[in-house]
Backbone as CSV, one residue per row, in Angstrom:
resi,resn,N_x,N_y,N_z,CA_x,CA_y,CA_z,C_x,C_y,C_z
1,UNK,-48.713,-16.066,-45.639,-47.743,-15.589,-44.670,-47.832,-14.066,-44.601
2,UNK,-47.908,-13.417,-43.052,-47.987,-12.183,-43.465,-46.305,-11.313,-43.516
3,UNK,-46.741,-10.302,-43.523,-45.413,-9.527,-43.711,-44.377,-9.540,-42.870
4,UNK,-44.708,-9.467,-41.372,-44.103,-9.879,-40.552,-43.858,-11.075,-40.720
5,UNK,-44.128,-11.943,-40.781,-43.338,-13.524,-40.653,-42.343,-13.252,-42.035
6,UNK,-42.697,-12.905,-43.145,-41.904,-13.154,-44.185,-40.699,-12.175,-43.576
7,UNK,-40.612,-11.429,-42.849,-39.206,-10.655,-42.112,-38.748,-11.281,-41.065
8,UNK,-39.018,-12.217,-40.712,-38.514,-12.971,-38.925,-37.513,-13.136,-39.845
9,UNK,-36.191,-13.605,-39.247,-34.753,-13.770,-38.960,-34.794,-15.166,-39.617
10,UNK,-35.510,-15.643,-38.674,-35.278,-17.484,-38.920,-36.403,-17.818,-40.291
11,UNK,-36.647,-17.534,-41.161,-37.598,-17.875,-42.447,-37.296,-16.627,-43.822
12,UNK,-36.437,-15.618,-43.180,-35.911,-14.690,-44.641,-34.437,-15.559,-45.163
13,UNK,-35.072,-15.014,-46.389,-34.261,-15.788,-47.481,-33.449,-14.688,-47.704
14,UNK,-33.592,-13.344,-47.537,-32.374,-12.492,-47.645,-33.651,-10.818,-47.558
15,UNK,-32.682,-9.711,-47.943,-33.734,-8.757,-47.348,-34.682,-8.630,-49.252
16,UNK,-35.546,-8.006,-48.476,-36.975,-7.420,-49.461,-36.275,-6.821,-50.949
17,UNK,-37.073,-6.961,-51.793,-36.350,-6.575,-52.842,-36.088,-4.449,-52.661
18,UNK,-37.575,-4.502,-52.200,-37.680,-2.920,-51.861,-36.590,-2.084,-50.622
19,UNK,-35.622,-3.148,-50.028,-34.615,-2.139,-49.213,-33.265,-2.765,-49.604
20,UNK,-33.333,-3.072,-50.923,-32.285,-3.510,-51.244,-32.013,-2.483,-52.746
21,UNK,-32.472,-1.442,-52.777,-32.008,-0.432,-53.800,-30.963,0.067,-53.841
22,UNK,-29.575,0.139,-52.616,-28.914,1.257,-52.606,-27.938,-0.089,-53.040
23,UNK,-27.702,-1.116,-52.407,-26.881,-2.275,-52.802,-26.584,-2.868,-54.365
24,UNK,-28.378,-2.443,-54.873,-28.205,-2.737,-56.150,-27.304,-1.490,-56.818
25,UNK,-27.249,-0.486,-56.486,-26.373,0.507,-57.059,-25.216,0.594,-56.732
26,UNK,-24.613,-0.433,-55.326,-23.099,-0.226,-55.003,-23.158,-2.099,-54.815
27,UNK,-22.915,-2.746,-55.599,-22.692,-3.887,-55.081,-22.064,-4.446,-54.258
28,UNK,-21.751,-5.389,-53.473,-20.359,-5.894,-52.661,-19.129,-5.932,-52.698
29,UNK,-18.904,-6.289,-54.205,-17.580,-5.957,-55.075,-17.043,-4.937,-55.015
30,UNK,-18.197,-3.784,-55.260,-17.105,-1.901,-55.304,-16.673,-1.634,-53.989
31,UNK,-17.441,-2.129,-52.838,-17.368,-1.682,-51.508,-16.173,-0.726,-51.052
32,UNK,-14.671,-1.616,-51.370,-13.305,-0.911,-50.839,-12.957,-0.081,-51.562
33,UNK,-13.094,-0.399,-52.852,-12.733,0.706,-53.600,-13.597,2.061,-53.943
34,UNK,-14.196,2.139,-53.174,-15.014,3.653,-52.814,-14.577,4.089,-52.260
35,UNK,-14.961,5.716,-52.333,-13.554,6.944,-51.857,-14.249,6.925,-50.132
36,UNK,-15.679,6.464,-50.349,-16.095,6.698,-48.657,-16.236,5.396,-47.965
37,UNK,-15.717,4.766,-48.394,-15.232,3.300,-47.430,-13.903,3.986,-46.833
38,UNK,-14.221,3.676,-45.321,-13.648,4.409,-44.178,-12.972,3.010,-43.133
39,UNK,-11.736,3.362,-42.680,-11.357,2.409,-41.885,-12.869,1.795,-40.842
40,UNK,-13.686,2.919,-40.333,-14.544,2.388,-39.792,-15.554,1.439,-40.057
41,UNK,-15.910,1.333,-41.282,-16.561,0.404,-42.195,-15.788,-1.109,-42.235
42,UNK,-14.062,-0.532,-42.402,-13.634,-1.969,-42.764,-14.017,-2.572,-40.902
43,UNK,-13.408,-1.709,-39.841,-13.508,-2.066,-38.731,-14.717,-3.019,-38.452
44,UNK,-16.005,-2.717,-38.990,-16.956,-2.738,-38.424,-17.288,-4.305,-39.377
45,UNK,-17.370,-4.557,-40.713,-16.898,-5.449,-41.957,-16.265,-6.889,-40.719
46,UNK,-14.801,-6.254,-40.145,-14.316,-7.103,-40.323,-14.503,-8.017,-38.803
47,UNK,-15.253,-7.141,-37.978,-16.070,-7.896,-36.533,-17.076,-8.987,-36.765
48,UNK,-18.222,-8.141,-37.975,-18.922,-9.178,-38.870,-18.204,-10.749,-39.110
49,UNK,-17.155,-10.400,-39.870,-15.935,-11.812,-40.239,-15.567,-12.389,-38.790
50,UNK,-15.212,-11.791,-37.862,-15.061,-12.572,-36.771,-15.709,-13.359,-35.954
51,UNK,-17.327,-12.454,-35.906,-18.416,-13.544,-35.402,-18.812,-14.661,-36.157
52,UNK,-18.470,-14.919,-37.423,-18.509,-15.874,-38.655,-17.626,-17.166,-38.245
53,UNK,-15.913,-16.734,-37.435,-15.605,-17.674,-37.497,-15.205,-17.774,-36.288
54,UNK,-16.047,-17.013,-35.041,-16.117,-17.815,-34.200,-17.068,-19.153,-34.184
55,UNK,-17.873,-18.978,-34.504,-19.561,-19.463,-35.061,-18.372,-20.949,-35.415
56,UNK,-17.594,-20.365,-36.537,-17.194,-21.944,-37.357,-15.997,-22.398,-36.492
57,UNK,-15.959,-21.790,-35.338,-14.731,-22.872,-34.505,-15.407,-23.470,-33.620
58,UNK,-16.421,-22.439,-33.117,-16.792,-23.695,-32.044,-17.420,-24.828,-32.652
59,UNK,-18.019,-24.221,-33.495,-19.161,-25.608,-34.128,-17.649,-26.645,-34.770
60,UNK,-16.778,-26.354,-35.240,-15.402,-27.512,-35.481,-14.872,-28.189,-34.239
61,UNK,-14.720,-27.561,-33.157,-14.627,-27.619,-31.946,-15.677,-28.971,-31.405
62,UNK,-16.717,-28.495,-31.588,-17.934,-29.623,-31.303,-17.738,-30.922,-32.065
63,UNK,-17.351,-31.085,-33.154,-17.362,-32.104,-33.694,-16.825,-32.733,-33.513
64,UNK,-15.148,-31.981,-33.665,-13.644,-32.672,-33.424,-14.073,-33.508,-31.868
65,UNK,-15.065,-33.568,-31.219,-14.954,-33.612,-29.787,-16.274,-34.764,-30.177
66,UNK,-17.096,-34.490,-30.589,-18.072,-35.719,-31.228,-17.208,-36.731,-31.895
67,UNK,-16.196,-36.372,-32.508,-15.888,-37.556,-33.540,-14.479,-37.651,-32.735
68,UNK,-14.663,-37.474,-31.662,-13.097,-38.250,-30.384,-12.106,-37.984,-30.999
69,UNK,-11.738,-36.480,-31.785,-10.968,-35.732,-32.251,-10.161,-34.991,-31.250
70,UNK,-11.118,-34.968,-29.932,-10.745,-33.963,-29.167,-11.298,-34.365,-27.520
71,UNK,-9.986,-33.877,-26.239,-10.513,-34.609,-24.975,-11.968,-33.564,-24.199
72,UNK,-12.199,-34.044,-24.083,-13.382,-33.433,-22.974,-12.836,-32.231,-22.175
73,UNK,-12.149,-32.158,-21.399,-11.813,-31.067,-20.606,-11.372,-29.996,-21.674
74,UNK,-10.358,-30.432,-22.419,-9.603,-28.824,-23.127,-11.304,-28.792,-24.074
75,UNK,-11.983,-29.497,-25.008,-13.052,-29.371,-25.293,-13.981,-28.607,-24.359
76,UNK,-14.106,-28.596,-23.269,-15.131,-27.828,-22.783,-14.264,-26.497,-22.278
77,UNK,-13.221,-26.286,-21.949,-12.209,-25.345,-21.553,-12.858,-24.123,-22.863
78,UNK,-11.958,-25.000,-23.844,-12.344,-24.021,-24.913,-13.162,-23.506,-25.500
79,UNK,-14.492,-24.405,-25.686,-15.978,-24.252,-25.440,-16.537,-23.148,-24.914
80,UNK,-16.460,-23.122,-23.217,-16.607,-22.218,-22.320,-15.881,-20.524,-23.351
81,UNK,-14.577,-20.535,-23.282,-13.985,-19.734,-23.180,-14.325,-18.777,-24.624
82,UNK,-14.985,-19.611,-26.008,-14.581,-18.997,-26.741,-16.657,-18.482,-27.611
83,UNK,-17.537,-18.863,-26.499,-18.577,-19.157,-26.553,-19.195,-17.712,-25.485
84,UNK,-18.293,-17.498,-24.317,-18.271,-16.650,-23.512,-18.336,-14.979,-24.354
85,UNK,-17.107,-15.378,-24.973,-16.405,-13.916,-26.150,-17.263,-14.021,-26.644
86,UNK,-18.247,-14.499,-28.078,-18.780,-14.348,-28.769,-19.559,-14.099,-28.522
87,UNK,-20.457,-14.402,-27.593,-21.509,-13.654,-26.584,-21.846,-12.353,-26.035
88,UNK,-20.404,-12.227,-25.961,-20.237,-10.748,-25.095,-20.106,-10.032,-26.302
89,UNK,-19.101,-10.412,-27.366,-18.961,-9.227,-28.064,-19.994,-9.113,-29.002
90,UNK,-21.040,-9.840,-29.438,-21.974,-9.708,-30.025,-23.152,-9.051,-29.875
91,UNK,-23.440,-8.890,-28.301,-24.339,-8.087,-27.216,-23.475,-6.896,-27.447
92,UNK,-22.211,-6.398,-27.162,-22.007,-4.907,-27.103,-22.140,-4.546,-28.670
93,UNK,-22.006,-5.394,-30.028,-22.086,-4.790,-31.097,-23.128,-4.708,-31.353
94,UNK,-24.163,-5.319,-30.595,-25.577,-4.868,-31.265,-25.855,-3.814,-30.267
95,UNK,-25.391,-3.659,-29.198,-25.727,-2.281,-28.313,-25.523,-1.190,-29.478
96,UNK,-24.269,-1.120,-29.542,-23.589,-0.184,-29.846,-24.225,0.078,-31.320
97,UNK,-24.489,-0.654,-32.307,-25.585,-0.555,-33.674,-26.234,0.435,-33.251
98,UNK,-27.619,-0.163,-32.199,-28.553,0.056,-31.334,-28.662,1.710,-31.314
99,UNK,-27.486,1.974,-30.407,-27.714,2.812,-29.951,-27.020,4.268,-30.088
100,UNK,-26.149,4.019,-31.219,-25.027,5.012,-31.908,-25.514,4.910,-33.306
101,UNK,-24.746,3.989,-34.231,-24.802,4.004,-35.522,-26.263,3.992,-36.024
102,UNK,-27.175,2.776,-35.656,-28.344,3.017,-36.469,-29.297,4.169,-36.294
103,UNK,-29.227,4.682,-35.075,-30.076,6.464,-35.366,-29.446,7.158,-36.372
104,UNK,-27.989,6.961,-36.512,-27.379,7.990,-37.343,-27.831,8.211,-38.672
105,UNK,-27.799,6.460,-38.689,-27.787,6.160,-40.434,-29.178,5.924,-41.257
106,UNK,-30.526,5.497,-40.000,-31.821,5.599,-40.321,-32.594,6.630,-40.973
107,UNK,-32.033,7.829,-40.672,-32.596,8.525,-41.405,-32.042,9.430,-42.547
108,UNK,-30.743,8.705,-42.839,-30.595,9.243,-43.888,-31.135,8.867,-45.510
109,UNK,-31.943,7.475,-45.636,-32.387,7.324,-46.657,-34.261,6.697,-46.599
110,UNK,-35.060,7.682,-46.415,-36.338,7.269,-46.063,-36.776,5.558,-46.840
111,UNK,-36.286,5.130,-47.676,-36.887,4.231,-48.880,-36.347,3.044,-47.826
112,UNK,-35.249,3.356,-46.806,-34.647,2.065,-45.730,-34.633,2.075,-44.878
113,UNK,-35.911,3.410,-43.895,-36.481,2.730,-43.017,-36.848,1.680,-42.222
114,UNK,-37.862,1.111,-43.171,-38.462,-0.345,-42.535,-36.789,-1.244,-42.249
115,UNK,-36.134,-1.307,-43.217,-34.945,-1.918,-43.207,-34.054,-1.903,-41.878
116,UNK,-34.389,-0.709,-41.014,-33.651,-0.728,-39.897,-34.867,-0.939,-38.789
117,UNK,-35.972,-1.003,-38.912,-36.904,-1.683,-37.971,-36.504,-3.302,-38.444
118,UNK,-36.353,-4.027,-39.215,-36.156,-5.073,-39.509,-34.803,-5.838,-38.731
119,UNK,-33.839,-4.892,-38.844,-32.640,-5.184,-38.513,-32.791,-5.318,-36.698
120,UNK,-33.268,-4.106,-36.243,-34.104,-4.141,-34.259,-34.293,-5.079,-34.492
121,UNK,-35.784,-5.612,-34.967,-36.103,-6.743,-34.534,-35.221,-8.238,-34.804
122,UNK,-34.299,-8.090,-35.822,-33.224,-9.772,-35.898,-32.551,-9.269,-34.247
123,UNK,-32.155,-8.169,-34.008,-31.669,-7.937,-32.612,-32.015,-8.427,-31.769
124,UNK,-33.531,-8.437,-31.544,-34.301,-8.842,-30.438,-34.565,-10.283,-30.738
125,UNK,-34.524,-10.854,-31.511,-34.526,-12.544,-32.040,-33.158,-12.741,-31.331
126,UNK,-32.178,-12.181,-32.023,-30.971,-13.017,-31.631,-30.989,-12.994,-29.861
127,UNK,-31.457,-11.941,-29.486,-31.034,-11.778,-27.782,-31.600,-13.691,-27.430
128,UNK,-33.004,-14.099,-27.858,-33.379,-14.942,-27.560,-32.655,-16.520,-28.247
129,UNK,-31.798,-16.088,-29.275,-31.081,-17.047,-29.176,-29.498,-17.385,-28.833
130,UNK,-29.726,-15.859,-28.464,-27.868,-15.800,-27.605,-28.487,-16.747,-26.030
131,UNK,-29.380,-16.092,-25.660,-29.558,-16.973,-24.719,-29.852,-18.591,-24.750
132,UNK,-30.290,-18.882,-25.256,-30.292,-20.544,-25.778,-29.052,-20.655,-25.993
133,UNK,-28.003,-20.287,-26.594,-26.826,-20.466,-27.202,-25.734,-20.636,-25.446
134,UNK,-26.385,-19.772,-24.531,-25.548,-19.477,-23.564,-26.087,-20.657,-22.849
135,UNK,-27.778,-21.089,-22.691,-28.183,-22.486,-21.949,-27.733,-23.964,-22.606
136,UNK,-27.287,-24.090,-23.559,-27.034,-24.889,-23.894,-25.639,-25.357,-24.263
137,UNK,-24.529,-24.354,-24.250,-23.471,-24.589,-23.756,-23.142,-24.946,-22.188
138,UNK,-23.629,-24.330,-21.411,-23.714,-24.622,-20.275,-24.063,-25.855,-19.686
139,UNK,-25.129,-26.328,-20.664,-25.935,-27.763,-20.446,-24.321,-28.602,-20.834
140,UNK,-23.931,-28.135,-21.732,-22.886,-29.273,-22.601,-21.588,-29.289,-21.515
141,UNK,-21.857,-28.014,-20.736,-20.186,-28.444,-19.995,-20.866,-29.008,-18.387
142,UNK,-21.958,-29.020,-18.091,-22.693,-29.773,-17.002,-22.155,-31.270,-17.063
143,UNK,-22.562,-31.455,-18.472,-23.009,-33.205,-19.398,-21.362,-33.727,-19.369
144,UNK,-20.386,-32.704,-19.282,-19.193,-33.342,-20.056,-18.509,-34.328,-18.395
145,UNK,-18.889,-34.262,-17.613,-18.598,-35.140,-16.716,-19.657,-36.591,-15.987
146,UNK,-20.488,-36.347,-16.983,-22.009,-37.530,-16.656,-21.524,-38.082,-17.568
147,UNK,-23.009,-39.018,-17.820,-22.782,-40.482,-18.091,-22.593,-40.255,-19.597
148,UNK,-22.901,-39.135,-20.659,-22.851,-39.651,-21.956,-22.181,-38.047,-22.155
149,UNK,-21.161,-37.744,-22.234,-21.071,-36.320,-21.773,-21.001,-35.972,-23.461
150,UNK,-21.328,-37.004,-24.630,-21.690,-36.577,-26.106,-23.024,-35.943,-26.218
151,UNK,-23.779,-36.025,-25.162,-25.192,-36.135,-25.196,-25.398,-34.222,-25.742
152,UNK,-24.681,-33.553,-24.270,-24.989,-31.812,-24.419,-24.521,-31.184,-25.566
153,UNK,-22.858,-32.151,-25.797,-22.637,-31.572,-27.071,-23.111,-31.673,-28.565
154,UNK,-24.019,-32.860,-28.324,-24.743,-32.785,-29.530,-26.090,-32.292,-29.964
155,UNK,-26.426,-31.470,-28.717,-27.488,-30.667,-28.885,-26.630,-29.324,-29.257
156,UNK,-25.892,-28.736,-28.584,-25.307,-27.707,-28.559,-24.829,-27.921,-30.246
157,UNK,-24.082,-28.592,-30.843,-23.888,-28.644,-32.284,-25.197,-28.716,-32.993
158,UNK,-25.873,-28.893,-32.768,-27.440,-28.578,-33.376,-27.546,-27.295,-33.222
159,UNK,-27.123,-26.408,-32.491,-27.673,-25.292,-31.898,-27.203,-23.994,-32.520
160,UNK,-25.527,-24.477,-32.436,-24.839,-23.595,-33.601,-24.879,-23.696,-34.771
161,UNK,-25.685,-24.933,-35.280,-25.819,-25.099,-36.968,-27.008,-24.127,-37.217
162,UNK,-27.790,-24.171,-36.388,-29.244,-23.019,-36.732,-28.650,-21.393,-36.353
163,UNK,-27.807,-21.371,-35.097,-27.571,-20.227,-34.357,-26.810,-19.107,-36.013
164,UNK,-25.681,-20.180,-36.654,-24.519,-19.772,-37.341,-25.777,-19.445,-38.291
165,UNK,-26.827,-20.024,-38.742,-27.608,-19.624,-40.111,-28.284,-18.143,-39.926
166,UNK,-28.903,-18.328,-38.435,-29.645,-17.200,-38.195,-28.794,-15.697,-37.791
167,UNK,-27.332,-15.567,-37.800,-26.388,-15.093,-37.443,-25.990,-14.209,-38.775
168,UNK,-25.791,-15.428,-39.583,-24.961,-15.466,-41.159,-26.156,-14.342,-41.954
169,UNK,-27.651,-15.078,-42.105,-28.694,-13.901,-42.549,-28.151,-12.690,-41.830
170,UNK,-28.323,-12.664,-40.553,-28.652,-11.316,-40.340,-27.536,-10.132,-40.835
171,UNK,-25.938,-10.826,-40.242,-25.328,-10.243,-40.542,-25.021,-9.530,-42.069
172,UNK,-25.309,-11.137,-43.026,-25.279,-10.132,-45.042,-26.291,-8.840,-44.807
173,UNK,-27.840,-9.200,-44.738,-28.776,-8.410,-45.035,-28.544,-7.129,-43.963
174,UNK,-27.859,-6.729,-42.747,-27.198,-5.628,-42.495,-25.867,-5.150,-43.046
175,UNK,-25.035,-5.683,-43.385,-24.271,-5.400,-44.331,-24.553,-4.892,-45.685
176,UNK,-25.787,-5.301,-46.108,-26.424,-5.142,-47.771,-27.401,-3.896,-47.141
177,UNK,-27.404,-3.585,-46.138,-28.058,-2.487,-46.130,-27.286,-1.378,-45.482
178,UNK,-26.681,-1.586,-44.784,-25.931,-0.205,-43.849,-24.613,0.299,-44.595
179,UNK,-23.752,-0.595,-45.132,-22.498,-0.087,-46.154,-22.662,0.702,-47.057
180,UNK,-23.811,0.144,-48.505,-24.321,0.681,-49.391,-24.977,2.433,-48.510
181,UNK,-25.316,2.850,-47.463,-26.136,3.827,-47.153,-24.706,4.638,-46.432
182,UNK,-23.985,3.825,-46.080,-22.163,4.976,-45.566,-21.596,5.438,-46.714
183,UNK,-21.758,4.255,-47.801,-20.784,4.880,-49.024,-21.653,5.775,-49.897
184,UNK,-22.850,5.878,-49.847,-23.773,6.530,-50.332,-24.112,8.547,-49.401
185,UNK,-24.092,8.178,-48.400,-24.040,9.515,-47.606,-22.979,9.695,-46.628
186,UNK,-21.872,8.899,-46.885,-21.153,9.395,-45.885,-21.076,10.094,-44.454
187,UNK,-21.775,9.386,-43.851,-22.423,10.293,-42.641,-21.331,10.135,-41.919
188,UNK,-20.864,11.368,-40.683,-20.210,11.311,-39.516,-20.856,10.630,-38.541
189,UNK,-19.779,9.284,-38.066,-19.939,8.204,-37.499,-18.394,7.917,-36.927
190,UNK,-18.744,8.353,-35.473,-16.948,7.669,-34.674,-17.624,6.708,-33.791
């Protein structure tokens, strides 16, 4: 496997041992209680937590609605509605990474470089599976008035079980890399 594949999104087991130095010196545990953990950090922490459980409502959402927990219409209502958000706000937080925070913070520790080329590219993965994520909800609220209208949603629950994994990586291994490098240099970041 070459180097690149062992970094795709969908086949890392977590990041490289080599851009994971600053984490090993601030673990997850000290995080809050550091003098440079900044409301903006928790801000930013706790958007992370939100795309987590949007991820785990809709995919509960899907089931409750597979296992006739739940009617079709408010099921796809809510579907639509809460599939829409997570979409959107996940595209402006990786803009905004993109195009504010990670110049800031890239060069403040040369050894985690590659680490933020790594992180672009889960960006550019996910774009391609936000979009699947967006065709295949769509497929599911097409389906919810045809003949097996379980059919879309049980692709679509396939979709968020891989979507939520490839989501869940990316988000620790930017977290294990960008926190450890704020509480470490404190850089000015609004």
């Amino acid at each position: 496997m070459t180097d690149d594949e062992n970094r795709a999104l969908e086949r890392r087991e977590g990041l490289p041992d080599a851009l994971r130095v600053l984490v090993a010196e601030l673990p997850r545990g000290t995080w809050e209680a550091h003098p440079n953990f900044s409301p903006l950090t928790r801000f930013w922490l706790e958007r992370h937590l939100m795309f987590r459980d949007l991820l785990a409502r809709l995919q509960g959402d899907t089931r409750a609605f597979l296992d006739d927990r739940a009617e079709a219409r408010d099921y796809g209502r809510q579907t639509a509605r809460l599939a829409q958000f997570l979409l959107q706000e996940l595209h402006g937080h990786h803009s905004i990474e993109d195009h504010h925070y990670f110049p800031v913070l890239q060069g403040l520790d040369p050894r985690l470089e590659k680490g933020f080329v790594l992180l672009d590219a889960d960006h550019h993965a996910l774009d391609g599976h936000m979009n699947d994520l967006a065709r295949d909800t769509n497929a599911m609220l097409e389906g919810l008035s045809g003949s097996d209208p379980k059919e879309g949603a049980g692709r679509l629950d396939t979709h968020l079980s891989q979507f939520g994994a490839f989501i869940d990586r990316h988000l620790t291994d930017e977290e294990d890399l960008v926190v450890p490098v704020i509480l470490n240099y404190a850089p000015e970041i609004h």
